[in-house]
N, C-alpha and C positions, 0 to 999 in steps of 0.2 A: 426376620423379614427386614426389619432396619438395619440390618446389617451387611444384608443382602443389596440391598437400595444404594447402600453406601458403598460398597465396592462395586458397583456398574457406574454409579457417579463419576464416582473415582478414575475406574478404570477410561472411560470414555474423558475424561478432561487431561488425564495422562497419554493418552493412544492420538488424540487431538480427533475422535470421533464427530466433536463437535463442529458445525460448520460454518466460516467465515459468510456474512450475508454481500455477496456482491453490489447485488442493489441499493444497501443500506452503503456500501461504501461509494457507488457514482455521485450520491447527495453529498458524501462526504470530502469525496474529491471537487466537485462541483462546488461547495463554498471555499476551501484550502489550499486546490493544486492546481484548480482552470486559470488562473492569471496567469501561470509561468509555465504551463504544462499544456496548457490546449484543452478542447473541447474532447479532443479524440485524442490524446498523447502526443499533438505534435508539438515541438516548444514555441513557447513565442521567440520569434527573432526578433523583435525591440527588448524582450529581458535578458534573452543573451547575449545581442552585443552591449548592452549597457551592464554586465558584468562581467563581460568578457571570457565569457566561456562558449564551451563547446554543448550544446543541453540534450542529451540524444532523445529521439522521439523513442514512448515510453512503447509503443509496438513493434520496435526493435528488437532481433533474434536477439541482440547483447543484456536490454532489459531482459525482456521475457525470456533469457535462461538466468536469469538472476533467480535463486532460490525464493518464496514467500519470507523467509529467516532474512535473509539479506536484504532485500524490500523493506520489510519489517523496520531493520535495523538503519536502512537511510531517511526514513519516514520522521523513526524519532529521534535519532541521533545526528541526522543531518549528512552531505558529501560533498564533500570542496566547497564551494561558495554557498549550497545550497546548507541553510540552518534548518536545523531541526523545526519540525512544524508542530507546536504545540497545541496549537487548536487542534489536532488530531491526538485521542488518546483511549487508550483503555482497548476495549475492542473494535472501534473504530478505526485504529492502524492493521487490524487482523482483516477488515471489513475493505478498507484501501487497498491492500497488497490483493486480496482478492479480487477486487475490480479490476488493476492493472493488470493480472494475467489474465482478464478478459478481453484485453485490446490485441491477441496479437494479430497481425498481419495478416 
């Protein structure tokens, strides 16, 4: 029987059966991503031009075909200007990318 337990464990953290909590990620985007990203994904334009980029609103087709792996991966590893956000970690980056494919258009 614990062997059984353990290969559904398993098998469900491998297959990613498990599911990102959306809602646990807008609290999460809400303390970490609302200064530069908006309420609703739109960016702020006073943190863009004062970095001098371009910040695409995160309910954009371009975002929202961004894979959740690729989200994922700009989250913690950061993209062009934008650093890595540390305050975001563990499954809480899993919980973020979820939320953001909740904004789209």
């Amino acid at each position: 029987m614990r062997i059984l337990l353990t290969t559904v464990i398993l098998t469900a953290l491998a297959t990613g059966a498990y599911a990102a909590d959306a809602k646990a990620g807008e609290a999460a985007y809400e303390k970490a991503c609302k200064s530069c990203h908006g309420a609703d994904g739109t960016a702020n334009p006073a943190i863009a031009k004062m970095m001098k980029v371009e910040m695409h609103d995160l309910k954009s087709p371009e975002v929202q075909g961004m894979s959740v792996a690729d989200l994922k991966k700009v989250i913690t590893d950061g993209k062009g200007k934008m650093k890595p956000i540390a305050s975001v970690t563990g499954g809480a980056v899993d919980d973020v990318a979820a939320y953001v494919k909740t904004m789209k258009k």
